[in-house]
C-alpha positions in Angstrom: -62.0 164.3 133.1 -65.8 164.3 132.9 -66.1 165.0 136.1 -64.1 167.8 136.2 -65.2 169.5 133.6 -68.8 169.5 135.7 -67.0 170.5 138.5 -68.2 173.9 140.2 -65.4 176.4 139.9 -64.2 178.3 143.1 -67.1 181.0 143.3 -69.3 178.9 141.7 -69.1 176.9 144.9 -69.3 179.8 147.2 -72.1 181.2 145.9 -73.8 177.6 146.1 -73.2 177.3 149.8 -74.6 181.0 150.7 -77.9 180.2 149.2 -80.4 179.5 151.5 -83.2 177.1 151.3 -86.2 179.2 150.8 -90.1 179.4 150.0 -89.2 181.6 147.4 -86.3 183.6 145.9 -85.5 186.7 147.1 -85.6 189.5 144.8 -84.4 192.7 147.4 -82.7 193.1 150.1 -85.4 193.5 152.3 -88.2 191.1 151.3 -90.4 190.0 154.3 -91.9 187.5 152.1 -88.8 185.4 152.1 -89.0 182.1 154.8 -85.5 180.8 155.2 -86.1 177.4 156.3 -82.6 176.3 157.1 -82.1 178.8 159.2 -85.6 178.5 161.0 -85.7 174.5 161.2 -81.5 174.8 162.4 -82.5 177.6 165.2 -85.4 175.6 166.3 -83.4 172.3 166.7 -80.8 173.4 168.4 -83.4 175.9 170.5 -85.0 172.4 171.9 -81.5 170.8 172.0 -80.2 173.5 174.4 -83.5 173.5 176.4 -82.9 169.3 176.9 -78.8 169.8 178.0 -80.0 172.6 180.9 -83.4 170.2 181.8 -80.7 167.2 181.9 -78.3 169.6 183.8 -81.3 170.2 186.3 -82.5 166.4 186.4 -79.0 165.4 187.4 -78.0 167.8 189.9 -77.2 167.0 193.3 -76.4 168.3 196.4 -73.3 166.7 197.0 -70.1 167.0 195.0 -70.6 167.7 191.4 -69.8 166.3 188.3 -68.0 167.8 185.6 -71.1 168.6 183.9 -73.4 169.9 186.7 -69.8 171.6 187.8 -69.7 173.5 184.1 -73.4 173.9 183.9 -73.3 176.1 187.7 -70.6 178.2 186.5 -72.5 179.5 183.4 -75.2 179.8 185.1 -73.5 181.9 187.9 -71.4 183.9 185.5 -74.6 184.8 183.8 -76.2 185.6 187.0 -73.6 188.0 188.2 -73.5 190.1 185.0 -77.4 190.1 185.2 -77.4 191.5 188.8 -74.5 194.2 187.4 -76.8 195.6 184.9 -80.5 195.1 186.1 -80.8 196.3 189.6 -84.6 196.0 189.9 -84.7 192.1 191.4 -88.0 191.7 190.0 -87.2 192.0 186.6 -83.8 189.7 187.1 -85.9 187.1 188.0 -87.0 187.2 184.0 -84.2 188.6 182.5 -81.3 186.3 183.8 -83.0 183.3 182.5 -83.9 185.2 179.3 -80.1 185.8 179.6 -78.6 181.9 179.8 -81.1 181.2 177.2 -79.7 183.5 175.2 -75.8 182.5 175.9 -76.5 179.0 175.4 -79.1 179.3 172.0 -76.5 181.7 170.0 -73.3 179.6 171.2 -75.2 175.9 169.8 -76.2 178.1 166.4 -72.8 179.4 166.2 -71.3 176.0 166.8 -72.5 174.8 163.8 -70.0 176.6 162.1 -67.7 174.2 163.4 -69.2 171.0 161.4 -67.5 170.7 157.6 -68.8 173.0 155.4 -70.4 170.2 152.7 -71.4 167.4 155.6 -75.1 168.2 155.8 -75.6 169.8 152.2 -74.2 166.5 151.1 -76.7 164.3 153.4 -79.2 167.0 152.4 -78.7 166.3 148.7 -78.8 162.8 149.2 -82.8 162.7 151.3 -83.9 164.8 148.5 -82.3 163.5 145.7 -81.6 167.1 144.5 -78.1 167.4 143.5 -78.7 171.4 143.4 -79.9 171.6 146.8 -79.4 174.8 149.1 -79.1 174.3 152.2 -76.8 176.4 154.9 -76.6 175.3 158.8 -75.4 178.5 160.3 -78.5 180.4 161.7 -76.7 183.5 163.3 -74.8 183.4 159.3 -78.1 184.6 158.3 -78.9 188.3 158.3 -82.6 187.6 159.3 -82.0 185.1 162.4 -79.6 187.9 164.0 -82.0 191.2 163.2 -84.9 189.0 164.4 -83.2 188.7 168.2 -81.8 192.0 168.0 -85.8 193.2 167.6 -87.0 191.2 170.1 -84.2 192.3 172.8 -85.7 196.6 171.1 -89.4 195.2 172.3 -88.2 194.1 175.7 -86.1 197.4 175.8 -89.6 199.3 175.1 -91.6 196.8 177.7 -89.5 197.8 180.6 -89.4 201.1 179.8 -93.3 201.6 179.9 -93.4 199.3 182.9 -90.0 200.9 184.9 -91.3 204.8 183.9 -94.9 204.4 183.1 -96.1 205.7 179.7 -96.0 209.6 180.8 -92.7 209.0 182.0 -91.0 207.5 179.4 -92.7 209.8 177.0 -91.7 212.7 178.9 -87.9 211.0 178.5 -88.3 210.8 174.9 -88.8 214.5 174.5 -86.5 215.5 177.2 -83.1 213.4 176.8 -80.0 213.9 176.0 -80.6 217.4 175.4 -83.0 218.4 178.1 -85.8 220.9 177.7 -86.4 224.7 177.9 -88.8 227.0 179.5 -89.5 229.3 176.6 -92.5 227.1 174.5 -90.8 227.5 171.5 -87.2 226.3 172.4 -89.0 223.6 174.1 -90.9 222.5 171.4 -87.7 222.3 168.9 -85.8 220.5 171.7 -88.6 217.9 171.9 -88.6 217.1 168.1 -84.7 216.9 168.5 -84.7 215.0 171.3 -87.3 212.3 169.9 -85.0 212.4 166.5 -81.9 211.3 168.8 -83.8 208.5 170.6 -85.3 207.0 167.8 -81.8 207.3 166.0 -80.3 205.6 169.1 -83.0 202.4 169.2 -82.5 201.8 165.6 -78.6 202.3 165.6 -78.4 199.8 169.0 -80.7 197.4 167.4 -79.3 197.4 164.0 -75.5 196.9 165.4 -76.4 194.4 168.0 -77.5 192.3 165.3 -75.0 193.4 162.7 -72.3 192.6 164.9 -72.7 188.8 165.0 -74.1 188.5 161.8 -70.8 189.7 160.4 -68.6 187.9 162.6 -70.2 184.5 162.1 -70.5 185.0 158.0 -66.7 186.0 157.7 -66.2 182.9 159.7 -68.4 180.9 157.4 -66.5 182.1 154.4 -63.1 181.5 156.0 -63.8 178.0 156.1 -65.0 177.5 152.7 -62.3 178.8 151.5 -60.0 176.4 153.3 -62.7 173.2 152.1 -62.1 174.9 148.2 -58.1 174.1 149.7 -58.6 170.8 150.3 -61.0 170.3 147.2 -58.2 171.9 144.9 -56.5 168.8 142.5 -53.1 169.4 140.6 -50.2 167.5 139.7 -47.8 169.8 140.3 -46.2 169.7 143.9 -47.6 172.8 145.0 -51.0 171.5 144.0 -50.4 168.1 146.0 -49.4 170.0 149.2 -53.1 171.7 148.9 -54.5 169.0 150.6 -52.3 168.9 153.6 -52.6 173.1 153.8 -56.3 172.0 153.8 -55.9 170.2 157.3 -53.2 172.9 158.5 -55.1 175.7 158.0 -58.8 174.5 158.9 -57.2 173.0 162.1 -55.8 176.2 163.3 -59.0 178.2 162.4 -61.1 176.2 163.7 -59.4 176.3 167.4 -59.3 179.9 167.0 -63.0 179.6 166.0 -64.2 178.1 169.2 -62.9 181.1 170.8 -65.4 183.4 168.3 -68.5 181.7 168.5 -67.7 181.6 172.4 -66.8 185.2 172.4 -69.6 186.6 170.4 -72.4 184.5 172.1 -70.9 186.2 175.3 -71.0 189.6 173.5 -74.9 189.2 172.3 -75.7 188.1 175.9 -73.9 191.0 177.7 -75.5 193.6 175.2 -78.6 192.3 175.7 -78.6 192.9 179.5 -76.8 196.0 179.0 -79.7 197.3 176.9 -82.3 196.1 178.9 -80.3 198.0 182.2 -80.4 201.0 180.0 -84.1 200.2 180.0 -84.3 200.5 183.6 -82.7 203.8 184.3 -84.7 207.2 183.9 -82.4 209.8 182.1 
């Protein structure tokens, strides 16, 4: 009885499991001087972890027929290949960008994965190396607000890089003033078409960068909620029938969800990838 009463209640829980592991609390919602170290030490670890599986891939290839895993290994790398050369025409860049491409695929799909792991199995082994029963600790990079805007930003500086290098400076300036609307002969319809048209692009770099990262970010922490809501399931105690049949709802439901789930953090490491060329072929083409 004890140790229910010092049980966390349902949001009690929740709330637990969406605090990160931090230098120091966060007191806005944009605070630059918060570290989240979960998410940092996760994304670097699986980072190197993907880097090993394509260097293994590599090590092990052969010639001859393939294995299953130099077999699954060539078709990623060709799919990503061919939707590279759909969207960036200028070879000399693809010979950056589709490799900046896989990485992507493959680095987003392992941090998504983790979703995929039950929700308390490395807060509990957390907990135990620390000794801190209150521990935060949450293993779902792309879950995290910061890990998604911060690749979303570095796929707008790439987006700007190409553009100088593509167009030159005058020319992409002279696109920044000119597009969508175009310009005008007469000085002054020219000049209030410029400040438009700069108003637009800017609007359009912040609204693709914001929503590229958005987009997973929400997908992957809706999934991260579904499932602790089906662990509070199989967590739930009661004597009554219903209550006993929680347990077995528990496996019912996290099993279907988490096939479906495989198809999400497939799909939306797919997504990230494809915008990310898509963006950077934008980057390419003069208006």
């Amino acid at each position: 009885m004890a140790a229910d009463a010092n049980a966390p209640t349902a949001s009690e829980y929740i709330v637990h499991h969406l605090q990160h592991l931090q230098n120091i609390k966060q007191k806005s919602v944009i605070d630059f001087s918060v570290v989240n170290y979960d998410s940092v030490a996760v994304a670097a670890i699986l980072g190197l972890l993907g880097i090993f599986v394509m260097w293994l891939a590599v090590r092990k290839a052969t010639s001859g027929v393939p294995g299953r895993f130099q077999a699954a290994v060539e078709m990623l790398v060709e799919m990503v290949d061919n939707q590279a050369k759909a969207n960036i025409h200028n070879a000399q860049s693809r010979k950056f960008i589709a490799p900046l491409a896989l990485t992507v695929f493959v680095w987003i799909f392992l941090m998504n994965a983790m979703d995929m792991l039950p929700v308390d199995l490395l807060p509990v082994l957390w907990q135990g190396a620390t000794g801190d029963h209150h521990a935060y600790l949450r293993v779902v990079p792309t879950a995290d607000l910061s890990t998604t805007l911060g690749l979303s930003f570095a796929v707008l500086v790439l987006c700007l890089y190409y553009s100088v290098k593509i167009k030159g400076l005058g020319g992409w300036g002279h696109e920044l003033v000119t597009a969508p609307f175009g310009t005008s002969k007469n000085p002054v319809f020219a000049l209030i078409l410029g400040v438009v048209n700069l108003l637009m692009q800017i609007i359009e770099y912040v609204a693709k960068t914001v929503s590229h990262g958005m987009r997973l970010f929400g997908n992957m922490y809706a999934g991260e909620l579904v499932f602790m809501l089906i662990a509070l399931m199989g967590g739930a105690a009661a004597m009554s029938l219903s209550g006993a049949l929680l347990p077995v709802g528990h496996i019912i439901a996290g099993t279907i969800w988490a096939i479906f789930h495989i198809l999400v953090i497939t799909l939306q490491a797919f997504i990230f990838m494809m915008l990310t060329l898509i963006y950077l072929g934008q980057a390419h083409e003069a208006h």
